[in-house]
N, C-alpha and C positions, 0 to 999 in steps of 0.2 A: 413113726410116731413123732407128733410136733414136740418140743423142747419149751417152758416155760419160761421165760427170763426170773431171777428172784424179785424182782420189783412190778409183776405184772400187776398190772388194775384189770377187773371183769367186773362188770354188772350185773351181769344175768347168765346164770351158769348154761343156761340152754343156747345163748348164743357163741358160749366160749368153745360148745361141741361143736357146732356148725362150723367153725373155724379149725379146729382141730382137722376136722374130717376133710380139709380141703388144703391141709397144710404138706407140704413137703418132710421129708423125715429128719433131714437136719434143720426145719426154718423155726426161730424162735418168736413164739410168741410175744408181745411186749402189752398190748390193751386189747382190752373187746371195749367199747364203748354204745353204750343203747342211747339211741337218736329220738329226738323228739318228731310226730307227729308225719312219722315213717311205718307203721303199724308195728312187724317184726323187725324194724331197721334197724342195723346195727354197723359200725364201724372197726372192723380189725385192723392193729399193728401189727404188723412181726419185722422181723429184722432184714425180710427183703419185699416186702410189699406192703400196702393197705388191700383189706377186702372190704365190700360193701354189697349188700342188695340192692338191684336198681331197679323201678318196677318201669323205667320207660325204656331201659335197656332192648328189649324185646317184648314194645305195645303190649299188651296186656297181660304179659307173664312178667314173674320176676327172675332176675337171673343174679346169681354171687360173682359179681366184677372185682377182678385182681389188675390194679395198678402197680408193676414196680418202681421201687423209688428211683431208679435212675431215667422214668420218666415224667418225672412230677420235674415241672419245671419255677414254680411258686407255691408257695402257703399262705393265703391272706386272711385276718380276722377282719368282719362286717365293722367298719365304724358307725357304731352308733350315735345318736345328735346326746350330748355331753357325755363321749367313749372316755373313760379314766381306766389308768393304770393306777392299782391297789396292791400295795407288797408287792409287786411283780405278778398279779390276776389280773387278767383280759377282762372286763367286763362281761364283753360281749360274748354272747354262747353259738355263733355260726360260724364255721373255718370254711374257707372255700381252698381248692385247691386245686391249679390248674395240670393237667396232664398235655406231654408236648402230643400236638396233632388231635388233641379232642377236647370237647367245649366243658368250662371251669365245672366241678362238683361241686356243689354246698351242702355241709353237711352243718345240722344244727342240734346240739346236745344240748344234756338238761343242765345246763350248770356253766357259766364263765370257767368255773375252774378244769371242767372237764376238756374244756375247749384248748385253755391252754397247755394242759399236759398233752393234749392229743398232738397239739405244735410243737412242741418241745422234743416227744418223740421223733416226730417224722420230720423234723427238722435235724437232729443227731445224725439222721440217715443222710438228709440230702447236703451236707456241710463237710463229708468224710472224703 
């Protein structure tokens, strides 16, 4: 059974089971994050990967992609045409993030803020 971290963020309890269900028994959860204009998309942390559905992964099915962090090679937030930094808030609500040997994900949350906790996290990871 996955492990929660005490500081986890979820949005939508239905995508924090699909994550659960796919987690390793010691991996900790750390966010679900619900993605804009992805239908069911969803974005999971945990403490050794991100998950994601991807519907081009496999043409016309969707499939649950596990990225571990030790192969994300970048985190970029979208600059937007006048991008500001607000208290330490990203503006922009799209983090792209490159994996080594496969082409960038962009993922686009409902919220600047969600964007930047989402870099924060998987940033902890890729900086250790």
């Amino acid at each position: 059974m996955a492990v929660y971290a005490e500081d986890m963020m979820v949005d939508k309890k239905e995508q924090l089971e699909k994550i659960e269900g796919v987690c390793l028994p010691d991996e900790t959860i750390r966010a679900v994050f619900d993605l804009k204009g992805r239908g069911t998309g969803f974005l999971g942390i945990t403490d050794k990967r991100i998950i994601y559905y991807d519907r081009a992964f496999l043409k016309s099915k969707k499939a649950l992609v596990s990225i571990p962090h030790d192969r994300i090679t970048s985190v970029a937030s979208e600059d937007h045409k006048g991008f500001l930094i607000r208290s330490g808030f990203l503006v922009s609500d799209t983090l792209t993030i490159q994996p080594m040997g496969l082409e960038p994900k962009t993922f686009e949350f409902r919220g600047g803020e969600k964007a930047h906790q989402a870099h924060n996290i998987i940033m902890e990871h890729l900086l250790k």
